[in-house]
N, C-alpha and C positions, 0 to 999 in steps of 0.2 A: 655483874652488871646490874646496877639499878633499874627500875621501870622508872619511864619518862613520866611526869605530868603532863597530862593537854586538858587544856580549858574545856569540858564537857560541850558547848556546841560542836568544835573541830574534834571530838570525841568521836559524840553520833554519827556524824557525815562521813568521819574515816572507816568507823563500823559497815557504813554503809557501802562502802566501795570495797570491803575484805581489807581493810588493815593497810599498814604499810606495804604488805606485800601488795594487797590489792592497786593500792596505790601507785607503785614501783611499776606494776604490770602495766597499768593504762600509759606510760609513757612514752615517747616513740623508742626506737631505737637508736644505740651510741652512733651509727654512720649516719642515720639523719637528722640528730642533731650537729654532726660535724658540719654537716654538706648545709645546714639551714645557718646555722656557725658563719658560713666560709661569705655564704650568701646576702648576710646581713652585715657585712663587713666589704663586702665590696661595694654597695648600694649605698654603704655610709660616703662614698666620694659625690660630690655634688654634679660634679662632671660625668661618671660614669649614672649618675641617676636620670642626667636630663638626658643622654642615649638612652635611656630605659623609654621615658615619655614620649620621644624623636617617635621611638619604633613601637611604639604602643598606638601609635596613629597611622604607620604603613612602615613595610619596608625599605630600607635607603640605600644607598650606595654609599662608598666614603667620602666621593666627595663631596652628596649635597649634607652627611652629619659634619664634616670637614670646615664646610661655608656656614654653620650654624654655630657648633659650639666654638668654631676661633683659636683652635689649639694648632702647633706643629705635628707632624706625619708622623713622628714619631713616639709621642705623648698620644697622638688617639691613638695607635696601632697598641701602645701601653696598654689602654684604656676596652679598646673593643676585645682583648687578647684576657682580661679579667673579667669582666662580662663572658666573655664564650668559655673560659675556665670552670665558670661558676655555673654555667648552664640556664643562664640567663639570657644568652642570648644567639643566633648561630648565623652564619655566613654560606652561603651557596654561592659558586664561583658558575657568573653567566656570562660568558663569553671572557671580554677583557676584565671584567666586572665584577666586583663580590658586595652580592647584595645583602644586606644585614637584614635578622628578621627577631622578634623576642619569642622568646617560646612561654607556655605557661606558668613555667615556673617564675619568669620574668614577668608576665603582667601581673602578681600578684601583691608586686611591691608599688604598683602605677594606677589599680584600678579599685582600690578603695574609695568606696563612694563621699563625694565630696561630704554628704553631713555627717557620716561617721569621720572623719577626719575632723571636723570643724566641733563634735559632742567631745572627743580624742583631746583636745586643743583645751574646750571649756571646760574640763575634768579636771585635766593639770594646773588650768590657772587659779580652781575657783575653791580645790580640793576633795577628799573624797566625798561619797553620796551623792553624785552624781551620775550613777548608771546607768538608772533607765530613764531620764527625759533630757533631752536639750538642756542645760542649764546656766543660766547666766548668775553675772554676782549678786544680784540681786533676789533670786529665786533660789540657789543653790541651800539644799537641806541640811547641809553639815557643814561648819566652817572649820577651814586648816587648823589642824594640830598646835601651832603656833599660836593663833588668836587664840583659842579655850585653854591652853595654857597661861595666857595673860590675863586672863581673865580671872582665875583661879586665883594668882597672887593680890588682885587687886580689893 
């Protein structure tokens, strides 16, 4: 087996973590990747996200998420049944009633602060170098890969 090349800055910083092993270490482990896996793929439904937000502001019952999101009894019972799968979300049954509640691991996908989301947003559209301040197109430090390539031929 050959020795890899790495570009000497990703050299140092690997040196500095102990190597690939070092690096391999710091990882999480394969079931919580699975389980953050399972988690990030259920949140991808639109439907099952705005349950996330519903009960990121209190606990409901199904009928008052029922009168909200507009689905049939048996598409949310789908819906609330992949959230509690996923441990995003859980049900306590009070009296006739199963009131839904998010647990932690569920407001994690609801309670990222509105400007990191909106720095999130002006990263992707404006490209990279962008990390650390707010940046719009017009201030942004690095233009997309795409432009500096055009640039290049002209």
């Amino acid at each position: 087996m050959t020795a890899m090349e790495i570009p000497e800055p990703i050299k140092e910083e690997l040196c500095k973590l102990g190597g690939i092993e070092g690096l391999i270490a710091q990882l999480p482990d394969r079931e919580q990747i699975v389980a953050e896996s399972r988690a990030y793929h259920v949140v991808s439904d639109p439907v099952r996200l705005t349950i996330l937000y519903l009960l990121a502001r209190q606990p409901l019952c199904v009928c008052v998420i029922k009168s909200v999101i507009g689905v049939a009894d048996s598409k949310l019972s789908y819906h609330l049944n992949n959230l509690s799968k996923a441990g995003l979300i859980r049900g306590t049954r009070q009296g006739n009633w199963i009131i839904y509640e998010i647990t932690e691991d569920g407001l994690r996908f609801v309670e990222k602060p509105r400007a990191q989301k909106t720095h999130d947003t002006m990263m992707i559209r404006n490209g990279p170098g962008c990390l650390d301040t707010l940046c719009t197109k017009d201030n942004c430090t690095e233009k997309p890969k795409k432009e500096r390539v055009q640039k290049k031929r002209s």
